[in-house]
C-alpha positions in Angstrom: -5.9 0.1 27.0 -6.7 2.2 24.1 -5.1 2.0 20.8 -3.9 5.4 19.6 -5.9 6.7 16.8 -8.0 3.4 16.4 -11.1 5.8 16.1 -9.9 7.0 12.3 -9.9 3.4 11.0 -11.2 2.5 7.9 -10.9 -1.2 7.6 -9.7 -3.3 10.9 -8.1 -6.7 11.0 -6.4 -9.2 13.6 -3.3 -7.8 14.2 -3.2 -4.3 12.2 -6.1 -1.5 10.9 -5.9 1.0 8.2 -6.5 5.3 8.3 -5.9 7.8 6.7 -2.9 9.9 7.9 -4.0 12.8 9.9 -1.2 15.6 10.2 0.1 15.1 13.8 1.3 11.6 12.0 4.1 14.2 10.1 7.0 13.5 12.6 6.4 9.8 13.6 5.9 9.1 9.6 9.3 10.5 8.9 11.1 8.6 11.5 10.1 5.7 10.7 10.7 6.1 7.1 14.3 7.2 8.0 15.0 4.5 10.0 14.3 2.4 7.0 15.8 4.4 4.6 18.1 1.5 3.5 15.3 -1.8 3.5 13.2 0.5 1.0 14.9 2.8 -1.0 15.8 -0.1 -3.3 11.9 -0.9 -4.5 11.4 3.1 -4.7 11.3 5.4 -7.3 12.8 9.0 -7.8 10.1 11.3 -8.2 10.7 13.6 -10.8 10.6 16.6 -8.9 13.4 15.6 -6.5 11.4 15.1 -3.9 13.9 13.0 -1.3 10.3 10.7 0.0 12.0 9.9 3.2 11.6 13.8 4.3 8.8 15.6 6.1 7.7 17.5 2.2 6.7 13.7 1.2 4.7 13.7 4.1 2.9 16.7 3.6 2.5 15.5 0.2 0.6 12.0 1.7 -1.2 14.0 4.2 -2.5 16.4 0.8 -3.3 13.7 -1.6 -4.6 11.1 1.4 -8.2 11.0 -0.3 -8.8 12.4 -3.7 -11.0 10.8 -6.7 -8.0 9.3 -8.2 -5.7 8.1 -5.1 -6.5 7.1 -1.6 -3.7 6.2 0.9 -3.4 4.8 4.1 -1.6 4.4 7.2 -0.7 0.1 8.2 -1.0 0.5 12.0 -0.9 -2.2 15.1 -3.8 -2.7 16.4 -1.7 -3.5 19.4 -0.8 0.2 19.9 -1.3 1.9 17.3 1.8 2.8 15.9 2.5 3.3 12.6 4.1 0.1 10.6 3.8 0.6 6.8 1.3 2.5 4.1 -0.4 1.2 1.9 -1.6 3.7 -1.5 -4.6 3.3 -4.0 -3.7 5.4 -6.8 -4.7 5.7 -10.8 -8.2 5.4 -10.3 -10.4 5.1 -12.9 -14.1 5.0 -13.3 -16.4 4.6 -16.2 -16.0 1.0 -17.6 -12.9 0.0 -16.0 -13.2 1.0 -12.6 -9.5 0.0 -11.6 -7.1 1.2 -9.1 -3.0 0.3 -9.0 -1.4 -0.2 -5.3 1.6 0.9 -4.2 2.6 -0.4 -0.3 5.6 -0.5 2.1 6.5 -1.9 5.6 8.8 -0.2 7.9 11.9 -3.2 8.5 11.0 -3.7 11.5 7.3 -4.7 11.1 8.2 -7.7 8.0 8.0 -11.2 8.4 4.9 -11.0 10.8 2.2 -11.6 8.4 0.9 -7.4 8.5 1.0 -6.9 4.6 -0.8 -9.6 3.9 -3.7 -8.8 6.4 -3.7 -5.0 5.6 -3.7 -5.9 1.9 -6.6 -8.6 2.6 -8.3 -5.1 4.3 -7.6 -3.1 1.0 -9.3 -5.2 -1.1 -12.3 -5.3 1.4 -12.2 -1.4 1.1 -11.7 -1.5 -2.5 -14.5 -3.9 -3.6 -17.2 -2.5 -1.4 -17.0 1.2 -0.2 -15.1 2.1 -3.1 -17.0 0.2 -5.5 -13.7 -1.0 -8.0 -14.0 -4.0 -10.0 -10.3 -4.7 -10.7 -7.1 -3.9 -8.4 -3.4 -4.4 -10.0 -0.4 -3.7 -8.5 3.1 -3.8 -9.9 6.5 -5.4 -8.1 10.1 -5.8 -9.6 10.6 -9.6 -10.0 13.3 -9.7 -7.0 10.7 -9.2 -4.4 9.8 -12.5 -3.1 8.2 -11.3 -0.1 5.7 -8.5 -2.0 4.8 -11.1 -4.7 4.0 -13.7 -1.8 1.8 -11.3 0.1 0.0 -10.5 -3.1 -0.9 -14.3 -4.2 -2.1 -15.4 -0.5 -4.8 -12.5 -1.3 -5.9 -13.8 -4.5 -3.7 -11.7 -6.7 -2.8 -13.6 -10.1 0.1 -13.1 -12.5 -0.7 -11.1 -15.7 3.0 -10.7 -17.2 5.8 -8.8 -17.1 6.3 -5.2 -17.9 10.0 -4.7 -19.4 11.9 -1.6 -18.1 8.7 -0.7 -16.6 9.9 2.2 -13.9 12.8 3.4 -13.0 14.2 2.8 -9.2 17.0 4.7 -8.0 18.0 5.8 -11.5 17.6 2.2 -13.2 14.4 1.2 -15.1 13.3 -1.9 -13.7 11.2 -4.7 -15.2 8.3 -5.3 -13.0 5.3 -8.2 -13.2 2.3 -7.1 -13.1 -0.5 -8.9 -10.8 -4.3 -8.1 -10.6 -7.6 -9.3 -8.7 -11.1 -8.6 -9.8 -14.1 -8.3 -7.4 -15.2 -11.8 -8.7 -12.6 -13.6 -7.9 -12.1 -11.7 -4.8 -15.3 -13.1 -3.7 -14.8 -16.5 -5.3 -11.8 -17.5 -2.6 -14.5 -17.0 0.3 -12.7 -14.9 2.0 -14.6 -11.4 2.2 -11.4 -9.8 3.2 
């Protein structure tokens, strides 16, 4: 059996792979997203533009900024057919001396509790330490979010602190703690991925 668009991935794990979106991804994408509307929309912001990110426009907006120098984002699919489970997104780049990036990730409702984050996150960093060269990765979650904050630490993540009234959700600016991994102790837990 083949696995639908297995042939664009970037990293590829156990259970899922990672790729960038390709544009025939539009309508599946939204669906998805809808169908999750209510499980996400409470760790999301409000873009200032408007933009309601459950439509097809934030698609075409993934689908434009999918790989640029400053972001790079990513489809979570099954490896078992290929569908589309979550996204994963590598944005605020920089280079020069700090050679950072800050993720941002989501899993449709359906797809949590079966491990996928953790392994598409384990791919990220693989990605983000060697192809892409970074030496530090951080990534941001509001305190309530037991699950994101678990799938971070089993990767090597550590706690930095908290950032008070750090971005607003829904119309609410939300404390956040912030958690990072560098390249050395990426490869100092043995794990290569």
């Amino acid at each position: 059996m083949s696995v639908r668009h297995l042939r664009y991935a970037v990293m590829t794990g156990e259970r899922v792979f990672l790729r960038y979106p390709v544009q025939s991804d539009r309508d599946e994408f939204v669906a998805l997203r809808q169908h999750s509307r209510r499980h996400l929309e409470r760790w999301e912001p409000i873009p200032p533009s408007g933009l309601d990110t459950f439509s097809g426009e934030a698609f075409d907006l993934e689908y434009k900024t999918r790989r640029t120098d400053a972001q790079h984002r990513w489809l979570i699919c099954t490896l078992d057919t290929g569908a589309i489970a979550g996204r994963i997104a590598l944005g605020a780049i920089e280079r020069g001396p700090f050679q950072n990036g800050r993720l941002g990730y989501w899993l449709a409702e359906q797809y949590t509790g079966r491990g996928y984050m953790r392994e598409a996150l384990g791919l990220t960093l693989a990605h983000c330490f060697g192809p892409l060269g970074l030496h530090r990765v951080c990534a941001n979650v509001m305190p309530c979010n037991g699950p994101s904050k678990k799938a971070l630490q089993a990767c090597g993540f550590v706690l930095e602190g908290c950032s008070e009234k750090y971005l607003q959700i829904q119309g609410t600016w939300k404390d956040h703690e912030r958690y990072a991994i560098t390249v050395e102790r990426w490869n100092g837990l043995g794990t290569g991925a």
